[in-house]
N, C-alpha and C positions, 0 to 999 in steps of 0.2 A: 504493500500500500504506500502511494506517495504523501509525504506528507509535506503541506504548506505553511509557510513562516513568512508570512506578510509582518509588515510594519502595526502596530498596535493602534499608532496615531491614525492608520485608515480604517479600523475598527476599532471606536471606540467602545462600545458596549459588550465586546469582547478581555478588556483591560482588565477585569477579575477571573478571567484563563489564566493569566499569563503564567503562572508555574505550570500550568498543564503544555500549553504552548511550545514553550521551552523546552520541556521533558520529550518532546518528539510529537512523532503519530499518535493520532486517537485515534479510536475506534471506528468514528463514524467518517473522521477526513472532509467531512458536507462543506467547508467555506469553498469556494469558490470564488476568482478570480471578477472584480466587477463587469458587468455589459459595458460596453464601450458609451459615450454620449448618443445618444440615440440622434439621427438626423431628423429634422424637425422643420416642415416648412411653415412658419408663424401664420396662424391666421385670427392666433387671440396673441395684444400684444398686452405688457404689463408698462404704463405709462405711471411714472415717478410723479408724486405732487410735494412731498419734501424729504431729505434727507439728513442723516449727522449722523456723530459717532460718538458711541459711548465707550470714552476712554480706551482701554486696549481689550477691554471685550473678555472674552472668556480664557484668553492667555495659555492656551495650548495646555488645558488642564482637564481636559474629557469633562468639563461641569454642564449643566443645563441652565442658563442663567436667564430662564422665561422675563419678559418686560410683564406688567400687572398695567391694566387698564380700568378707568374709573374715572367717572363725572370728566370726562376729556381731559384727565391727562395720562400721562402716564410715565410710570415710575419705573425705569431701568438701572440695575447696576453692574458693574465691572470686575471679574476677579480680583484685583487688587482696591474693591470699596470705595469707586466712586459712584454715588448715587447722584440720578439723576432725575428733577421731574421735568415734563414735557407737555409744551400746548398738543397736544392732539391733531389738532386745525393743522397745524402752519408747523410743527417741527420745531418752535422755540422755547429755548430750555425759560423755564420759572425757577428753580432754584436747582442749584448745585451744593452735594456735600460730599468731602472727603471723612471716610470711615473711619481713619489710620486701622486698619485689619482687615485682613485678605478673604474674602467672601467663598462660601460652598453652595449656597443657594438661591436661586432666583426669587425676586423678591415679588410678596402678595400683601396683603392688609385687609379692611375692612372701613367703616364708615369714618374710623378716626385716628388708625394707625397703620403704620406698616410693618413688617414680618421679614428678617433677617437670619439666616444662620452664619457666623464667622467659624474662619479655619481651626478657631481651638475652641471648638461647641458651644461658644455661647449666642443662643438667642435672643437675638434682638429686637426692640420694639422702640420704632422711632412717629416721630408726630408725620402727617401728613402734607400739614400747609408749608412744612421747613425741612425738618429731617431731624429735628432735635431728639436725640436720646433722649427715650422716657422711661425704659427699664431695661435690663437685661437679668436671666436664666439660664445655668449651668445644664448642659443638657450630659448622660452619660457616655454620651460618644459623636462621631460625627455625623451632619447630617447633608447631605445632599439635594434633596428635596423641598422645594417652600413651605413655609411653615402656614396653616391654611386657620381660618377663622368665623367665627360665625357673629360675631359682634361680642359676644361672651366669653369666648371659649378658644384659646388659639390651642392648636395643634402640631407638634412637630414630632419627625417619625428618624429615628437614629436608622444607621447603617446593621446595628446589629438586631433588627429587630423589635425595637421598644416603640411603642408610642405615648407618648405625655403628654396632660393636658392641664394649660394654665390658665389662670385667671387672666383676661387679656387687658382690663384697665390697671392690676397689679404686678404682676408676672408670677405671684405664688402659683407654686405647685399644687394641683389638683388632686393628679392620680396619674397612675403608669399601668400602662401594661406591657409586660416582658414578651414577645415572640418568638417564636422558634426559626432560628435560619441558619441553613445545611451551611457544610464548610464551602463550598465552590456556588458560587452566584455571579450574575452579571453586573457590569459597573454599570448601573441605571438603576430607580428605582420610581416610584408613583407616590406623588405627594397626597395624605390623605384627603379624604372628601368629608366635610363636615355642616353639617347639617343639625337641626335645631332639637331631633332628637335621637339621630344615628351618626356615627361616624364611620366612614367604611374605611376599610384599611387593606393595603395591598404587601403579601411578604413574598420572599424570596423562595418560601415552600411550597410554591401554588395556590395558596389559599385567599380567598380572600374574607376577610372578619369584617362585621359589626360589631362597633362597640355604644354600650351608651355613653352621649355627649355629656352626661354631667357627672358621672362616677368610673366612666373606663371602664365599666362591667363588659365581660364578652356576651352577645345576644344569642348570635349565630356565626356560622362560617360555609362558606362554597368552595370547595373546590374545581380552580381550574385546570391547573394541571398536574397529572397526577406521571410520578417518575418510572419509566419503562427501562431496560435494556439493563445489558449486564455491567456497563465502565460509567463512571461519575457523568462524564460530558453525555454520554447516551441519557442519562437521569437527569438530566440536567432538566429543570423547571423555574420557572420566576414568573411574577405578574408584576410588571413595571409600566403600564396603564392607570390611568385615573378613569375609574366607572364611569358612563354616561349616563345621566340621569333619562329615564324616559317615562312620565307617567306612573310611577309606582313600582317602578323595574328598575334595576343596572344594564345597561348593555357592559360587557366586559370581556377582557381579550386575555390571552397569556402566551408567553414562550412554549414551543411545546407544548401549549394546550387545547383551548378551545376559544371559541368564539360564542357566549352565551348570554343570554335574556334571562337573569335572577331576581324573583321575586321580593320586593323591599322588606317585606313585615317579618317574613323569618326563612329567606335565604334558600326557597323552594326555585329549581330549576323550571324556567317556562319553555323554551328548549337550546340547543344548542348545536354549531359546527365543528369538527375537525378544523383548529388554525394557529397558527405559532404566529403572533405579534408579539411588538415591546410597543405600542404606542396605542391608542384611546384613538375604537374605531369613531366614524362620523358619519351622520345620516340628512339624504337630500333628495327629492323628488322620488319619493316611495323606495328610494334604495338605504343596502348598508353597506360602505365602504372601509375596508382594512388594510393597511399596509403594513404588508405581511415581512416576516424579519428576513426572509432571502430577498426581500427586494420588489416583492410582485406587487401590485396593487387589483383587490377584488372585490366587486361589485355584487352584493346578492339583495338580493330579492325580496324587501321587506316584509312580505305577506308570504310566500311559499319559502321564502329561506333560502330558496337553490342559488348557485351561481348565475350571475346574468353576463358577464366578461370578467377576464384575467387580462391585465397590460404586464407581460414579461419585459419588456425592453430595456427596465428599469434593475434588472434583477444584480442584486449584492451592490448595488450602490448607494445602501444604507437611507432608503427614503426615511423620511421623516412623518410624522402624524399627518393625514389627509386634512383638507378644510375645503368647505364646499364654501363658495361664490359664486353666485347665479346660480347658470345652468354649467359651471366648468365644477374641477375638482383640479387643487394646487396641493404638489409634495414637493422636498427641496431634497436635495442629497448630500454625500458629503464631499465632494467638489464644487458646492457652491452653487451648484444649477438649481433652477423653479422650474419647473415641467405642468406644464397646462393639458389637463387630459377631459374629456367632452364624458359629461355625465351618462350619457347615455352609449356609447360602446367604449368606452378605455380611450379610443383614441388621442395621441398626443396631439395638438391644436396651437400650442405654445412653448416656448422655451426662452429664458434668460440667466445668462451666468452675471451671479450677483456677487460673491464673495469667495476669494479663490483659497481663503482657511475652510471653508465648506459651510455646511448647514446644519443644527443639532436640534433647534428648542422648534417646537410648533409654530408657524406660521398663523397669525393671530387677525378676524373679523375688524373692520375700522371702520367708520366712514363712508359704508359699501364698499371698502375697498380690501387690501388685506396689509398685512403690520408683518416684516419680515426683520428679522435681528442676525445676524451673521454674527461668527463666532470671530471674525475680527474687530468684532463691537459697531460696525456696520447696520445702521437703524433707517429704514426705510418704510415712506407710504406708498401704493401703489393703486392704482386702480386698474383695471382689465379693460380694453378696449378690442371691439371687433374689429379687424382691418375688411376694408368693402371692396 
């Protein structure tokens, strides 16, 4: 069996391999070498309405440093903690802060604060209208993921499977819950989803839990994927997706797992697909769209569930989470391309290379338009135009 030893930096989400990596062949050998750029005659183009950059961006550090949007602005910060907020409108900054400490998570808030993680665990909580520190919290390890909030109750989820919830106009401690996660996982993870009575949580074990929002009681749990074969990477499972909320359901994805519709109240499956994603599929014009972790993106059939197209052309170039615009569907990669694919059969319709460090965090709704962050701190608005 041949075995592959790419650069890490072009698989990111692979970076918690790497002793396995190292160690030679695995079993199953499945990476594969990316699809080339796919040729692309434009016929949706992506027209710029303003641009900047925030600071040096994610700094070659495998982070997800998602921007948070609210009442038109919006709040992006930097690997190395510079925070910034933003007219929405027009791309001009409203205030600037320097964090002095190196950031691991993209930043979220709620009606009166914003939500921090720094490189030595402490969570943080700064004001909105400034950036002014208003408290910070010792967390017991690293976190990667935004710390997410309900106006009450913020929530941040460690690397080794904890999640903690603190009082969010104080920063006291609530309550913890300890999780189970196997020794080998992937370097990605889902920031929790919190809610006024459930908090859902995603671990490295397949599972995904409810807890309650005011005690971290466990409710229930679903399993998405569950671990097959005989060598670690073959068992290899994680759900690093944030649930999509739909009507009193999750939609919900996992590595090596499934693709399923779980009931909210106590975690009953409504049904489910055979599908291996890391990213929080999304739904548009009766469909469900997933971009699958080899790279594929698949369309199925919100009512019968079957496949309605497969766009291969895309495949191991690490697409990014889907987002439906109009009648298009936009994924980025990690060479920094946006690929415009037509809702209705896969087809690619569009292309622009945007940022030549690539593309990591979800392409984000604006404006009608879409909100693209490039890991060289590259922050852009865009709007989609038909060429006639």
């Amino acid at each position: 069996m041949r075995c592959h030893r790419w650069p890490l930096s072009r698989y990111p989400f692979l970076a918690g391999l790497l002793v396995w990596l190292l160690a030679g062949c695995s079993a199953t050998d499945t990476f594969e070498q990316p699809a080339p750029v796919p040729e692309v005659v434009s016929t949706v183009l992506l027209k710029k309405v303003w641009a900047t950059s925030v600071a040096d961006g994610h700094d070659d550090r495998l982070l997800q440093l998602a921007p948070w949007v609210a009442d038109d602005t919006i709040y992006a910060v930097s690997s190395r903690g510079v925070l910034f907020a933003l007219n929405a409108a027009d791309g001009t900054r409203k205030w600037r802060e320097q964090l002095e400490t190196r950031i691991l998570s993209g930043v979220s808030g709620d009606q009166a604060r914003l939500y921090l993680v720094s490189e030595n665990a402490r969570l943080m909580a700064l004001s909105r209208d400034a950036g002014e520190r208003l408290w910070e919290a010792a967390l017991p390890n690293e976190s990667i993921v935004a710390p997410q909030s309900n106006g009450s109750i913020v929530v941040a989820q460690t690397i080794d499977g904890k999640v903690l919830g603190f009082d969010a106009q104080t920063g006291e401690k609530r309550w913890q819950y300890d999780g189970v996660v196997p020794v080998l996982t992937l370097r990605a993870a889902a920031p929790p989803l919190v809610g006024r009575e459930l908090t859902l949580a995603s671990f490295a074990n397949g599972r995904l839990l409810a807890l309650s929002t005011e005690t971290g009681q466990p409710l229930w749990q679903y399993r998405i994927g569950e671990p097959k074969g005989r060598t670690e990477l073959e068992r290899l499972v994680d759900v690093t997706s944030q649930p999509l909320i739909l009507e009193g359901a999750a939609l919900v994805t996992g590595y090596q797992g499934k693709l399923a519709l779980v009931d909210l109240r106590g975690g009953r499956e409504i049904w489910s697909r055979p599908s291996s994603s890391l990213h929080t599929p999304m739904i548009g014009q009766g469909h469900i769209f997933v971009s699958e972790a080899n790279g594929d993106i698949v369309a199925y059939d919100g009512r019968s569930r079957e496949k309605v197209w497969t766009q291969d052309k895309l495949a191991w170039r690490q697409t990014t989470q889907p987002l439906v615009v109009d009648d298009h569907l936009l994924v980025g990669d990690f060479e920094g391309f946006v690929h415009v694919l037509s809702l209705t059969d896969g087809s690619l319709q569009g292309q622009l290379k945007y940022d030549s460090d690539g593309l990591r965090v979800p392409m984000q709704p604006l404006h009608d338009g879409v909100l693209v962050y490039g890991n060289s701190g590259k922050l852009t608005l865009f709007k989609l135009e038909t060429r006639s």
